[in-house]
Backbone as a chain_set.jsonl record, in Angstrom:
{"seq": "XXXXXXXXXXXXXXXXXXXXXXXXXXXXXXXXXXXXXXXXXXXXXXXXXXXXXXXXXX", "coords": {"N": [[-92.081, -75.611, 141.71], [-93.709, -78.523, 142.512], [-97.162, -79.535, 141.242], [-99.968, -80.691, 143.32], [-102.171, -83.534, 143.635], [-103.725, -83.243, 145.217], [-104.996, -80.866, 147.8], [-105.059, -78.005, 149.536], [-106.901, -77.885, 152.015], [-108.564, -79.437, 151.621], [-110.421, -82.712, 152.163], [-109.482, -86.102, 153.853], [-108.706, -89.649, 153.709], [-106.792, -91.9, 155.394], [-106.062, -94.877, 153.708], [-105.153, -97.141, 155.066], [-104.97, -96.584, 157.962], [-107.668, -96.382, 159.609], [-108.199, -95.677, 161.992], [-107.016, -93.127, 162.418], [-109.06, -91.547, 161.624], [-111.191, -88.898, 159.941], [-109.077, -86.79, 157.642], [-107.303, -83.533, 157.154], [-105.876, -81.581, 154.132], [-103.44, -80.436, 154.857], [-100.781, -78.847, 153.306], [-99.66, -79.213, 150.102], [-97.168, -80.312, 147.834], [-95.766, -81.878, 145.078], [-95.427, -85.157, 145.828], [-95.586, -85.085, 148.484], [-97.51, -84.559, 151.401], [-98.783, -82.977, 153.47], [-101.061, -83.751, 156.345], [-103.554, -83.069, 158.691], [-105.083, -85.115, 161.077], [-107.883, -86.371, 162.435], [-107.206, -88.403, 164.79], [-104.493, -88.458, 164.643], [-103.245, -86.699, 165.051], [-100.998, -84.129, 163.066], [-99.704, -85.472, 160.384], [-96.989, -86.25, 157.536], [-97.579, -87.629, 154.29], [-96.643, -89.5, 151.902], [-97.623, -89.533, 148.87], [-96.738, -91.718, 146.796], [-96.227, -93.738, 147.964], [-98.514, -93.98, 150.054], [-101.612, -94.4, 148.993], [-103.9, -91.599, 149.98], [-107.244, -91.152, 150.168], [-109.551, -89.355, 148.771], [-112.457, -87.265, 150.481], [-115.386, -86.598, 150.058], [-117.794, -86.308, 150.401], [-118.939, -85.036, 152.85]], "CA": [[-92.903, -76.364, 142.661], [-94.77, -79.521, 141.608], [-98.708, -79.713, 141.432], [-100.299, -82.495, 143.968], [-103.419, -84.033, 143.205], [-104.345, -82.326, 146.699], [-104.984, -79.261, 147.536], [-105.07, -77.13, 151.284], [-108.638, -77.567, 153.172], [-109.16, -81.072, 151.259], [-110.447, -83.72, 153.519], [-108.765, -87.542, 153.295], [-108.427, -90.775, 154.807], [-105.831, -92.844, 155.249], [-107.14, -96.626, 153.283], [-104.516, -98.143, 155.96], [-105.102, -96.332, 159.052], [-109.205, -95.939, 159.509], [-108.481, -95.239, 163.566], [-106.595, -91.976, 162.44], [-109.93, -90.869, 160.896], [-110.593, -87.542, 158.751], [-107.459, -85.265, 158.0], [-107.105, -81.673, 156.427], [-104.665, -81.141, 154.094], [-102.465, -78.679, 155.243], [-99.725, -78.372, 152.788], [-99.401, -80.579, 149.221], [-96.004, -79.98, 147.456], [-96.184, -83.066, 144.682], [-96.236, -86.316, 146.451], [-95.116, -84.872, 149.842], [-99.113, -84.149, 151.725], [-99.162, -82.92, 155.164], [-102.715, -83.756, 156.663], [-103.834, -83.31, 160.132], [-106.048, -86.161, 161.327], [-108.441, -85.979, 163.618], [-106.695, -88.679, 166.197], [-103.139, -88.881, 164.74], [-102.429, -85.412, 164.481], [-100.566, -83.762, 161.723], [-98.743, -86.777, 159.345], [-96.369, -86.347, 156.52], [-97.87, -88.121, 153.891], [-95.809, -89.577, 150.438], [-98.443, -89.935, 148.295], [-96.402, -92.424, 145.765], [-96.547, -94.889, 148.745], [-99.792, -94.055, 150.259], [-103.081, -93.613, 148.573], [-105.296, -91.255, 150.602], [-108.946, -91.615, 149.766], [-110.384, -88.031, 149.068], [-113.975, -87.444, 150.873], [-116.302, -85.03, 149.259], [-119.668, -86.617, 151.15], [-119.147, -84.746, 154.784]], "C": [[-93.821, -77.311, 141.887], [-96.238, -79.454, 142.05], [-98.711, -81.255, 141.88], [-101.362, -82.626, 143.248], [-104.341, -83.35, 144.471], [-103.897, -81.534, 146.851], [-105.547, -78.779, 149.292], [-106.533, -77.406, 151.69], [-109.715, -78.862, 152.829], [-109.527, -81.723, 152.373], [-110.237, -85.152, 152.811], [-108.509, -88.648, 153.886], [-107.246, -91.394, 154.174], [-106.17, -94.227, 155.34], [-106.026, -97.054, 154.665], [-104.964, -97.955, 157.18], [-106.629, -95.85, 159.476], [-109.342, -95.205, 160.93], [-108.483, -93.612, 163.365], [-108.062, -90.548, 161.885], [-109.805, -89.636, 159.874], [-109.591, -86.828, 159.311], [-108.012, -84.564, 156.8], [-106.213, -81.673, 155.913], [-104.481, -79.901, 154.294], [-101.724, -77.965, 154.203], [-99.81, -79.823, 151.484], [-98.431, -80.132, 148.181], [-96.168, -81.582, 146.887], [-96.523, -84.237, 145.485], [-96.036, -85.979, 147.904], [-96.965, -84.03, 150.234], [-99.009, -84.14, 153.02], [-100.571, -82.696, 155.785], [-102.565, -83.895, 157.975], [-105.144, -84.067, 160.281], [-106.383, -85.708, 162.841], [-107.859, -86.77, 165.225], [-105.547, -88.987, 165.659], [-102.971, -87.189, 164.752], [-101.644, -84.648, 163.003], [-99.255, -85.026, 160.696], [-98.252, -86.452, 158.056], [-96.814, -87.492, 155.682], [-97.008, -88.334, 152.233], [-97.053, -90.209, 149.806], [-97.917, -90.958, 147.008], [-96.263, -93.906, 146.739], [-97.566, -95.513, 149.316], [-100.864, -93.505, 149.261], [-104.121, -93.114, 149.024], [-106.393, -91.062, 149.323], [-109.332, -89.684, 150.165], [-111.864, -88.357, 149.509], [-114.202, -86.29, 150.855], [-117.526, -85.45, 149.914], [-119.488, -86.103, 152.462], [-120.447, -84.436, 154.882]], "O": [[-94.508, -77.02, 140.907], [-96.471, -79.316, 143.251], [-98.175, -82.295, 141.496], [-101.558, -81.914, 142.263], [-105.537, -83.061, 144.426], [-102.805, -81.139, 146.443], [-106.389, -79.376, 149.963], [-107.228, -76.467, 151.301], [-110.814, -79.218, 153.255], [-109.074, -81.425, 153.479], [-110.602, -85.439, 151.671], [-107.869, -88.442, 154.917], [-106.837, -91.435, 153.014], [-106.475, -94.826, 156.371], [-106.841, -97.418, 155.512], [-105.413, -98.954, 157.742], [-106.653, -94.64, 159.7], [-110.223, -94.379, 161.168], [-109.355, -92.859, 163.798], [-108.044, -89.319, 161.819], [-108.821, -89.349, 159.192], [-109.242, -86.426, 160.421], [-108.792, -84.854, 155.893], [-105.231, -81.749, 156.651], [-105.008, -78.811, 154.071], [-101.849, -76.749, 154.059], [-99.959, -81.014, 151.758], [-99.012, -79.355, 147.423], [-96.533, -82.48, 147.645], [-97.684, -84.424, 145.847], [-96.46, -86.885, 148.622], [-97.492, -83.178, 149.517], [-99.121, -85.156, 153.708], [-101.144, -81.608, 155.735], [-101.713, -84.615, 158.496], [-106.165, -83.71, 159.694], [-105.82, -85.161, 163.789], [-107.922, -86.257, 166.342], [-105.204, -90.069, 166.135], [-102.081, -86.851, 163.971], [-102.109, -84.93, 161.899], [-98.026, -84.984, 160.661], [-99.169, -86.329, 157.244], [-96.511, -88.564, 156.204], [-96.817, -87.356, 151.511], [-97.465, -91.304, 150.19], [-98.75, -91.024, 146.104], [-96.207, -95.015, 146.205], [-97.82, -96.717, 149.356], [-100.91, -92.349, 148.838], [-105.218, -93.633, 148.819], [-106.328, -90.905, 148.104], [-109.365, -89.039, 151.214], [-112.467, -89.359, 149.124], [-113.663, -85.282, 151.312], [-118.398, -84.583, 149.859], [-119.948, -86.833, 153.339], [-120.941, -84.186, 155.981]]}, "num_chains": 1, "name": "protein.A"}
């Protein structure tokens, strides 16, 4: 199993999508990041395409 850069209970935005607001990761298996956002719901994320934005200031 590959190490992500994210890790389960993280919180993250998506720089493209600002509507989708904060997500949770759920699950981070190398670049594959499943985050649930607060108005998209849960999103499969490829982190070698997207760059979520970790947020440590809640």
């Amino acid at each position: 199993m590959q190490r992500s850069e994210f890790e389960p209970g993280q919180y993250v935005r998506h720089p493209q999508k600002p509507e989708w607001g904060l997500g949770q990761v759920q699950t981070a298996i190398g670049e594959r990041v499943t985050v649930m956002f607060e108005h998209a719901g849960k999103v499969l994320i490829n982190t070698s395409v997207v760059a979520l934005e970790p947020v440590w200031d809640l």
